[in-house]
C-alpha positions as CSV (number, residue, x, y, z in Angstrom):
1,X,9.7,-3.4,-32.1
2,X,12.9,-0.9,-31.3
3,X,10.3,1.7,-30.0
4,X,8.5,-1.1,-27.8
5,X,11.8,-2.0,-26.4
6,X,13.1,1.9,-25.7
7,X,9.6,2.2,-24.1
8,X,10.2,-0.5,-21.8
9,X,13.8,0.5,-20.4
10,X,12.5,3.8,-19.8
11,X,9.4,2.2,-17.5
12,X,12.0,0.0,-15.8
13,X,13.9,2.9,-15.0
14,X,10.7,4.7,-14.0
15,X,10.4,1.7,-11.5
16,X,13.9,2.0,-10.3
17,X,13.6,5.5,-9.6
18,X,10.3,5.3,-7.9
19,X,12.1,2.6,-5.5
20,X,15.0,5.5,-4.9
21,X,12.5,7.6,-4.0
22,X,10.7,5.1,-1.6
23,X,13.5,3.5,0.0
24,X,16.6,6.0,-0.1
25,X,14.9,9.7,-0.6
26,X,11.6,9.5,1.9
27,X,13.5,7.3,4.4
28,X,16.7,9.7,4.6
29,X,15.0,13.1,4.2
30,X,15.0,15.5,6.9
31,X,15.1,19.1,8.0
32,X,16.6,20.4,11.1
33,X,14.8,18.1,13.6
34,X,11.7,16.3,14.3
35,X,8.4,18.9,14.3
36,X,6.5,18.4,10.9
37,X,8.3,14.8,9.8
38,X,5.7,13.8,8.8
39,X,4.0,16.0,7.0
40,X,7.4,17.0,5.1
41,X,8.1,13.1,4.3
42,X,4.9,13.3,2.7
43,X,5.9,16.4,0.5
44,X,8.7,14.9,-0.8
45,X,7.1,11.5,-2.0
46,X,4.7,13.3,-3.9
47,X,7.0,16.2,-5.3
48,X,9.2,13.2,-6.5
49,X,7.2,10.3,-6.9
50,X,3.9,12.8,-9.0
51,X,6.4,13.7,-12.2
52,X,6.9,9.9,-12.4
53,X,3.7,8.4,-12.5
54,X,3.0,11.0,-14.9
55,X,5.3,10.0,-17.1
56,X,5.2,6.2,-16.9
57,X,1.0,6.6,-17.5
58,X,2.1,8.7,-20.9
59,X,4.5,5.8,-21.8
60,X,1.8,3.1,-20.9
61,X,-0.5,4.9,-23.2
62,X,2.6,5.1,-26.5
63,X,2.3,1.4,-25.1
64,X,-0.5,0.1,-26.3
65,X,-0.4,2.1,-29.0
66,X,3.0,0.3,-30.3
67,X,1.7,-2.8,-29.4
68,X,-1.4,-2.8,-30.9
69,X,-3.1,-3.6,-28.0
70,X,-1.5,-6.4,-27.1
71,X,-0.5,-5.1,-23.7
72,X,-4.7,-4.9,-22.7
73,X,-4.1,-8.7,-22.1
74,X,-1.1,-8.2,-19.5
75,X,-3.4,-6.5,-17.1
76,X,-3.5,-8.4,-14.0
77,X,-6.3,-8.9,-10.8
78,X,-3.7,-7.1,-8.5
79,X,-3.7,-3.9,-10.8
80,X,-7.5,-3.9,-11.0
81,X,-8.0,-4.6,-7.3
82,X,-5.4,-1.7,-6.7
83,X,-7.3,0.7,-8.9
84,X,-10.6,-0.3,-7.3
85,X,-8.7,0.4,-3.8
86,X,-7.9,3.9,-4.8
87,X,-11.0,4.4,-6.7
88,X,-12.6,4.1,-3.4
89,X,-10.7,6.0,-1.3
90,X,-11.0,9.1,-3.4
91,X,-14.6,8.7,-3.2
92,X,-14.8,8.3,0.1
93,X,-13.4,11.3,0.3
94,X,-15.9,13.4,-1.9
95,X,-18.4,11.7,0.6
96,X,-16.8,12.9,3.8
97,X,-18.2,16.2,5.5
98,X,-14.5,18.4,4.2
99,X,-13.4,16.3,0.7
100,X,-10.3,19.2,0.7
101,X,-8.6,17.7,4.3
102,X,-9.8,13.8,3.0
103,X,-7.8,14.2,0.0
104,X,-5.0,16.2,1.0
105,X,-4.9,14.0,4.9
106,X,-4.3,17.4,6.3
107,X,-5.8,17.0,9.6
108,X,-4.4,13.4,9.9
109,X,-1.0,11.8,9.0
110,X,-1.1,13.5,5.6
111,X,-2.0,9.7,3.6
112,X,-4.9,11.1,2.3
113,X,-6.4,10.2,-0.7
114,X,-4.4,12.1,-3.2
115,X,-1.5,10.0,-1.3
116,X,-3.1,6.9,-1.5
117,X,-3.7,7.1,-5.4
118,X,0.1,8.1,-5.8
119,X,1.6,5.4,-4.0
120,X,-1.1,2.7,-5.2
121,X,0.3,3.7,-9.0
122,X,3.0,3.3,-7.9
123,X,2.8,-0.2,-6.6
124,X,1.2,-1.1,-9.5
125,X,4.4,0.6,-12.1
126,X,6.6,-1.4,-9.9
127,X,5.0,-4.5,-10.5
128,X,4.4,-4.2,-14.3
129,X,7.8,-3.0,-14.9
130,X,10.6,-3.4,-13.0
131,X,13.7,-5.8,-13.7
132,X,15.0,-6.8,-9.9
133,X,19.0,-7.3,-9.5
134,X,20.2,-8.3,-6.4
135,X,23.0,-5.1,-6.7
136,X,19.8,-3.1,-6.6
137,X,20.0,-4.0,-2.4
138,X,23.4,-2.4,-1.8
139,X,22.3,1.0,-1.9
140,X,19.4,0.4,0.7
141,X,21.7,-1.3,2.9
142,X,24.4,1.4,2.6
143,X,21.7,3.8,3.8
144,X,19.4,1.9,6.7
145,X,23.6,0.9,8.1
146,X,23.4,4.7,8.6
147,X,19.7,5.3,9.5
148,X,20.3,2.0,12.3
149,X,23.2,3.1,13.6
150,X,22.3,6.5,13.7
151,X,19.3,5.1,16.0
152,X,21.7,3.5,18.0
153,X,23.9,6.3,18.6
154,X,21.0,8.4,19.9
155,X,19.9,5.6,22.3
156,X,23.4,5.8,23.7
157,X,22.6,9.6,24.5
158,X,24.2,11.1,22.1
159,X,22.6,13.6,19.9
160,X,23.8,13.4,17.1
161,X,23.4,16.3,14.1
162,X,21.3,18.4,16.9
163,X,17.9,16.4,15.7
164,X,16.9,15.9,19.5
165,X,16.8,19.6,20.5
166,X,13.4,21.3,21.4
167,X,11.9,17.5,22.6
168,X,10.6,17.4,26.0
169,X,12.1,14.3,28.3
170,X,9.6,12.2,27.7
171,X,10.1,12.6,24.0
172,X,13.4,12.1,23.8
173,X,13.7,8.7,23.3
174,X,10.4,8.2,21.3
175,X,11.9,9.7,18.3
176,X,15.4,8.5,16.3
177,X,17.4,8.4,13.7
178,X,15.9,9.9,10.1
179,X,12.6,8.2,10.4
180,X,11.0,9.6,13.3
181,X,8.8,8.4,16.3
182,X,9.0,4.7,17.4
183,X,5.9,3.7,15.9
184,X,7.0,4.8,12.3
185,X,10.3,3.4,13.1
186,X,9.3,0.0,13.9
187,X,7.1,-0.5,10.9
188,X,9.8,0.7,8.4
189,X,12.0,-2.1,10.2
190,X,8.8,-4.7,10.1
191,X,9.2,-3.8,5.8
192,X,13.1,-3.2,5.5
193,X,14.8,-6.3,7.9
194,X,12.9,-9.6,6.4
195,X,13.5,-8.5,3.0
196,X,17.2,-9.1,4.0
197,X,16.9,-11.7,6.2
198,X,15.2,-13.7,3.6
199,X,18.2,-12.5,1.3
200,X,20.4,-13.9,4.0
201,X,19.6,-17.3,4.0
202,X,19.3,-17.7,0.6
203,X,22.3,-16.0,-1.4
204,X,25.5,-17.9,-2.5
205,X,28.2,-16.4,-1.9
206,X,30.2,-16.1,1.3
207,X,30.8,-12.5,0.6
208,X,27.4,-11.5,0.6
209,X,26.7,-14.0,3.7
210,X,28.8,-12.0,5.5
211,X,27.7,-8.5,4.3
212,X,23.9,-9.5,5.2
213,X,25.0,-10.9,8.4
214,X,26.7,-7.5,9.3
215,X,23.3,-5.7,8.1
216,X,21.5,-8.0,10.5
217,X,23.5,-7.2,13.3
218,X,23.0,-3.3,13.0
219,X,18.9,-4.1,12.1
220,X,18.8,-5.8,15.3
221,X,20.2,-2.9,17.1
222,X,17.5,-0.5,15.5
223,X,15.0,-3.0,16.3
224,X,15.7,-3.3,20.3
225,X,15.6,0.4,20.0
226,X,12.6,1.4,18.5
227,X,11.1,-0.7,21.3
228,X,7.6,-0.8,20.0
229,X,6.1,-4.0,21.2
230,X,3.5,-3.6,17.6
231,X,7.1,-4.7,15.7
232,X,7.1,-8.0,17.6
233,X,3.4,-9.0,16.7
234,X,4.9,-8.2,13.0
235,X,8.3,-10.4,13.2
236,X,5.8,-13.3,14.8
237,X,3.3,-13.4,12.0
238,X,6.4,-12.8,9.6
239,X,8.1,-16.3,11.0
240,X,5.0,-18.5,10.5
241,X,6.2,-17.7,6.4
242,X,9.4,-17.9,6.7
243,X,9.8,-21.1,8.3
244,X,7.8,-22.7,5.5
245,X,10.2,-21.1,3.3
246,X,13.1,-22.5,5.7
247,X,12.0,-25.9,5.6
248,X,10.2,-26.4,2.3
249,X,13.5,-26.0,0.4
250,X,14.0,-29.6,0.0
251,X,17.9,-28.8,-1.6
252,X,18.9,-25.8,0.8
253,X,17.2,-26.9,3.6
254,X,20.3,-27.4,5.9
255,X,22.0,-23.8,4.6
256,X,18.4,-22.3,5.6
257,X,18.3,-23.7,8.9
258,X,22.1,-22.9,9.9
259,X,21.6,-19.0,8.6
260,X,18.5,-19.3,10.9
261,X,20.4,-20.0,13.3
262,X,23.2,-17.7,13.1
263,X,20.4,-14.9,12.8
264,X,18.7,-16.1,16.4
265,X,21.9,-16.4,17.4
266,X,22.9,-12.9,16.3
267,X,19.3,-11.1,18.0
268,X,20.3,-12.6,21.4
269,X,23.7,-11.4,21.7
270,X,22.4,-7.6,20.5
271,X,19.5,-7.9,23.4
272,X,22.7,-9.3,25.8
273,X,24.9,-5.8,24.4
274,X,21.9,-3.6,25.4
275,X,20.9,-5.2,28.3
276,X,25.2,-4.4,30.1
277,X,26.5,-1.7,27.4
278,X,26.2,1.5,30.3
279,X,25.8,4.1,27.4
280,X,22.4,2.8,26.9
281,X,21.1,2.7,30.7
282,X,18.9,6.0,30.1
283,X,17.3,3.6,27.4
284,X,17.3,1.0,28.6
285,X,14.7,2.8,31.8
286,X,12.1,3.7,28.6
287,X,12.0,-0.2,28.2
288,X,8.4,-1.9,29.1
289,X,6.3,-4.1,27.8
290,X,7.3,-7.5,25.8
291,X,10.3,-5.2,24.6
292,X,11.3,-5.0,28.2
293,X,11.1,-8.9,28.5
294,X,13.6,-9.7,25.7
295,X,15.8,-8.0,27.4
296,X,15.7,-9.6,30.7
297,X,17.3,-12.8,31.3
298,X,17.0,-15.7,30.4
299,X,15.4,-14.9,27.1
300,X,18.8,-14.0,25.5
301,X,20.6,-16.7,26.4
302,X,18.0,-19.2,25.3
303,X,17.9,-17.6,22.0
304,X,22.0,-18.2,21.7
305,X,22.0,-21.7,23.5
306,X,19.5,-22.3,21.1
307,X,19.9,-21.2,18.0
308,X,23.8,-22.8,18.6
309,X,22.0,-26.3,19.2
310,X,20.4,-25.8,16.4
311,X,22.8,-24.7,14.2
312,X,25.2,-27.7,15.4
313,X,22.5,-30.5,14.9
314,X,21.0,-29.2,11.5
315,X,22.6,-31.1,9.0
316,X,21.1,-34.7,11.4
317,X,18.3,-33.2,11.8
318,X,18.0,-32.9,7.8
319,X,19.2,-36.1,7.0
320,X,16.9,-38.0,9.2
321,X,14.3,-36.2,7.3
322,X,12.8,-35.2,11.1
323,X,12.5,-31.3,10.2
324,X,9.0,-31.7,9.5
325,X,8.4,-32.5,12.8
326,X,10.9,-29.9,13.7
327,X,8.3,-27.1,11.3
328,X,5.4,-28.4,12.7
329,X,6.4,-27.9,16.5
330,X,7.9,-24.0,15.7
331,X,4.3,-23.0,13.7
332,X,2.5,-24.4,16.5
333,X,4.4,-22.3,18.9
334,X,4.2,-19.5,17.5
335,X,0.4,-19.7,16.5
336,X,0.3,-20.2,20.3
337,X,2.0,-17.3,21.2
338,X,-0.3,-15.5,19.2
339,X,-3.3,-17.1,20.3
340,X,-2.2,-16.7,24.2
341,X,-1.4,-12.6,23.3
342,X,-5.0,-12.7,21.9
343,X,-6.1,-14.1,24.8
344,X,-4.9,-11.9,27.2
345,X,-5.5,-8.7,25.4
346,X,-9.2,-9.9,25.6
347,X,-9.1,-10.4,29.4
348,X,-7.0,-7.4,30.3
349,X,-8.5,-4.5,27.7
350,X,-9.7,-1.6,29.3
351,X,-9.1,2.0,28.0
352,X,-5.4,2.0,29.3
353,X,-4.6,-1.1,27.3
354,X,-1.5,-0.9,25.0
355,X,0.0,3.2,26.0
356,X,-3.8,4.3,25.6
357,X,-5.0,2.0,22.3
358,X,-7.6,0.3,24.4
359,X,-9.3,4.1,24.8
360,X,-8.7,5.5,21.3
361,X,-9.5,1.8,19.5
362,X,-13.3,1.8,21.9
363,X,-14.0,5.5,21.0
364,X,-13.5,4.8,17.4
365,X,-16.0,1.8,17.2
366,X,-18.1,3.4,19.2
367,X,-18.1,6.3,16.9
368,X,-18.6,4.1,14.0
369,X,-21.6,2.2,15.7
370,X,-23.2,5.4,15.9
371,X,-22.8,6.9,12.6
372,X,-25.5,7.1,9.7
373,X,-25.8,3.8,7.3
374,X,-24.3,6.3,4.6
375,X,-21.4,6.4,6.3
376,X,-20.8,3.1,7.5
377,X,-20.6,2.1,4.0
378,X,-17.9,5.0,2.6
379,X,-16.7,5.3,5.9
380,X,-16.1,9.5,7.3
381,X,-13.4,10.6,4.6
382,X,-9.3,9.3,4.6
383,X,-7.5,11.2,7.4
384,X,-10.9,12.2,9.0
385,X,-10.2,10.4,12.4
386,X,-10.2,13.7,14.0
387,X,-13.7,13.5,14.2
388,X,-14.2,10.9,16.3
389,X,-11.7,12.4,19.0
390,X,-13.6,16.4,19.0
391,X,-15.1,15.6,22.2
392,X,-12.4,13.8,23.6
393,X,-10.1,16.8,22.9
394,X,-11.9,19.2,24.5
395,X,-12.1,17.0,27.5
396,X,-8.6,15.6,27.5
397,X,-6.4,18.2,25.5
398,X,-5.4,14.9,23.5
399,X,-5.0,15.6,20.0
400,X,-6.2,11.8,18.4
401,X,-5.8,11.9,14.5
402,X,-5.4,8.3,13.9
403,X,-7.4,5.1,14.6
404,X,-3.7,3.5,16.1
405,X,-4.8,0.4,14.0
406,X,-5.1,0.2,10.0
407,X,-7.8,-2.1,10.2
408,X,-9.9,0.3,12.4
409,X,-8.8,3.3,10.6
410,X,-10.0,1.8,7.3
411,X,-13.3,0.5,8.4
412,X,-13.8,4.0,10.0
413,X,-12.7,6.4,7.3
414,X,-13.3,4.0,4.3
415,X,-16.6,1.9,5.4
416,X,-17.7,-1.3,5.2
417,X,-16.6,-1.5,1.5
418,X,-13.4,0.0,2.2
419,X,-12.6,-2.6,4.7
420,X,-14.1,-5.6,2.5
421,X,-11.4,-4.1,-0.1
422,X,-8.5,-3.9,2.2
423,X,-9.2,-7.4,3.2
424,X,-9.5,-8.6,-0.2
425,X,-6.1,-7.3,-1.1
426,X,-4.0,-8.9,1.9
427,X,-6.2,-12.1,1.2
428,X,-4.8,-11.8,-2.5
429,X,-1.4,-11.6,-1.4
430,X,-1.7,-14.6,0.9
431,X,-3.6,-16.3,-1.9
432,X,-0.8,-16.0,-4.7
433,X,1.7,-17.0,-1.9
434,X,-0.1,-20.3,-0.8
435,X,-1.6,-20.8,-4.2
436,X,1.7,-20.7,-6.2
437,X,4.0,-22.5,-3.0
438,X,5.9,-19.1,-3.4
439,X,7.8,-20.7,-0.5
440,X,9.8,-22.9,-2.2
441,X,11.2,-20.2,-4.4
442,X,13.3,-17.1,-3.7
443,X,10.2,-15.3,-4.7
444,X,9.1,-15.6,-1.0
445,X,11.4,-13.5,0.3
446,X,9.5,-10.8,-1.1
447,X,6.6,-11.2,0.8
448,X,8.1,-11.6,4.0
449,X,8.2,-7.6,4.3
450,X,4.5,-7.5,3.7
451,X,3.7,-10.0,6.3
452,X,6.1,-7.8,8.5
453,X,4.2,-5.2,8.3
454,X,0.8,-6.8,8.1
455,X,1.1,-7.7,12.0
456,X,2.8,-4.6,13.0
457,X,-0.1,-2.3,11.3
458,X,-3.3,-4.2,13.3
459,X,-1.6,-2.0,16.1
460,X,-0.5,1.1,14.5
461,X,-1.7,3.1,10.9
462,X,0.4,3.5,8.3
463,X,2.8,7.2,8.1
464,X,4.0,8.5,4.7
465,X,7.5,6.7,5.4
466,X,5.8,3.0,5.5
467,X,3.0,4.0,3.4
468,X,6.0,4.7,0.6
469,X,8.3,1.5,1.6
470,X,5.1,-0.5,1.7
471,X,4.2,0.8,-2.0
472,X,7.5,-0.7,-3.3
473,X,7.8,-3.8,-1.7
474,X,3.9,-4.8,-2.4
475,X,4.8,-3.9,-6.2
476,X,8.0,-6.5,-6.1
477,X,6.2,-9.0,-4.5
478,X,3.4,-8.8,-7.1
479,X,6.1,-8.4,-9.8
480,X,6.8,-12.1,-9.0
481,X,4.0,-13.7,-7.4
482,X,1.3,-12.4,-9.9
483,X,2.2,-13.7,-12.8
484,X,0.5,-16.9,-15.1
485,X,3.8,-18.8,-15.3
């Protein structure tokens, strides 16, 4: 019994370390400046995360032993589904036409399949093992108050630690802080910021209130910066859960809906400091899109005339028991929104859509339309994009890698069955969350990262920083969520 219990600490702490790794070495690692991020980010996950695994598989094996098997029956869907996942990808990879660059992602983003087993063990040692404190979320916040702000002190022009030096001038605002280029930074937001929003609404004390409100503040700020429209399809699929979880606490309804508040409140008066500070008018120029129009008036001011109406009338509102109404009306909207976005992307998509998506997402399923039923079932190899794009390199000098959405990058690289799998695993997650009425527990919180991230990544693929965030958060969702009781 004393050996089963040593066993177990030392996975826990196994756990804790790989979440270190994910969310405090990967995120803050870098060398001299921004040429070979990624692939470097990528390194360092696997030199840390590899010895790890290792070692936590060789302490599930003593295990069982110790337990005389009793441990077989603890194995859940989500660890089977997981294993099937990256059982998959790696042959998909033996299939493709170079199985070396498929597993090591070489020619891509470097989340080849090698990578992909990695991080799903890790997910899955996360979720069999780990004992979640609150403390645990100081750390993280001590270092994404630095990684933000550093994000803003760059969009003020300031370059800070020489990591701008040798980018061109359109570059120079695409990449910040530790993380790198926008579209990495916004879906590292999309998995970092609801975690603590949701731990901002519902914590106890008024010290903490006020340490997650401060963390807000400076999340905001990176946010606005990144300016990566993808992040806003993320945040909107993210609210249609967390307003469930807002209003379905039938005891801290009212807190939930006044820290709602404060947080709209909040996100309005950052978009009002960015849209008059004068350090950030070079910014400020880069801004287009839907980022461009939270900036412009009168969206900020609605946001803080309303969310200070709301604020002030939430305890009525609660106690004429109207906030279903209230629930209804906001889901509605925002499935609106959505629908109206998906609308107009329809009606306006030509190869130009979205900074060049429209182009890259068309040669891609045009690619995949023409390729040989073997390969439309195990897809062309993880990180094998590239070959989609030869032809369009040679006439454009554009080197594509990616499929600049992870649902067209897995149905192209993974097949048929590989997409049917990455659905399955998303619809798992959404089932345990509906299916248990996760929302009206704390557990919720944890998969309002994942949902994040979800809507941000059908307009971007995932990047060694979010593929290792993701692999943590995903495990203490499922650590949670995935259980019989």
């Amino acid at each position: 019994m004393n050996q089963t219990h040593s066993l177990r600490k030392m996975e826990n702490r196994i756990a804790v370390y790989l979440g270190a790794v994910s969310l405090i070495l990967v995120p803050l690692y870098i060398k001299g400046s921004y040429f070979g991020l990624i692939e470097l980010k990528a390194r360092v996950f696997l030199y840390a995360a590899v010895p790890a695994v290792l070692t936590a598989a060789v302490l599930a094996a003593a295990g069982i032993f110790f337990d005389g098997g009793r441990r077989k029956s603890s194995v859940r869907i989500s660890s089977i589904l997981l294993l099937i996942i990256g059982l998959w990808s790696l042959f998909s990879s033996f299939m493709s036409i170079n199985p070396e660059l498929s597993l090591t992602g070489s020619r891509g983003w470097k989340v080849g399949s090698i990578m992909t087993v990695v991080l799903i063990l890790t997910t899955i040692i996360v979720s069999g093992n780990l004992r979640f404190h609150s403390y645990m979320l100081l750390p993280i916040m001590a270092v994404n108050i630095f990684i933000n702000s550093l994000a803003v002190i760059q969009s003020a022009g300031i370059n800070v630690f020489g990591l701008q030096n040798g980018l061109i001038k359109e570059q120079y605002y695409v990449y910040m802080t530790t993380i790198g280029n926008s579209n990495s930074y916004s879906g590292y937001l999309c998995l970092l910021l609801p975690l603590f929003w949701g731990a901002f609404l519902s914590c106890k004390e008024r010290a903490t209130e006020l340490l997650y409100g401060l963390f807000a503040v400076v999340g905001f700020m990176g946010f606005i910066m990144a300016e990566s429209d993808s992040s806003y399809a993320g945040i909107g699929i993210c609210m249609l859960f967390m307003l469930l979880f807002v209003f379905g606490a039938d005891d801290h309804a009212e807190q939930y809906l006044k820290r709602s508040s404060v947080l709209v409140v909040l996100y309005g008066g950052c978009l009002l400091f960015v849209r008059y500070f004068p350090l950030f008018e070079a910014k400020r120029a880069e801004f287009a899109g839907l980022s461009w129009k939270m900036l412009c008036s009168p969206v900020p001011e609605i946001l803080i005339s309303g969310g200070i109406i709301l604020y002030l009338s939430a305890g009525r509102l609660i106690q004429s028991k109207k906030e279903r109404y209230l629930l209804i009306a906001l889901e509605v909207l925002i499935i609106a929104a959505i629908c109206g976005f998906a609308v107009s992307m329809v009606m306006n998509f030509n190869d130009g859509w979205g900074n060049g998506r429209g182009e890259i997402w068309r040669i891609s399923w045009e690619y995949f339309c023409k390729l040989p039923l073997r390969y439309k079932i195990t897809g062309i190899g993880p990180e094998m994009v590239f070959q989609a794009f030869i032809a369009h390199l040679a006439e454009t000098g554009s080197n594509v890698v990616t499929a600049h959405s992870d649902i067209m990058q897995v149905l192209l690289t993974q097949g048929i069955v590989g997409l049917v799998l990455y659905m399955s695993f998303w619809g798992y997650l959404t089932a345990l969350f509906f299916g248990k009425k996760l929302w009206k527990s704390n557990t919720a919180v944890f998969f309002f990262p994942l949902a994040a991230y979800w809507g941000q990544s059908l307009f971007c693929t995932v990047y060694p920083i979010t593929a290792a965030v993701f692999s943590f958060m995903a495990g203490l969702y499922l650590r949670y969520a995935d259980r019989e009781d």
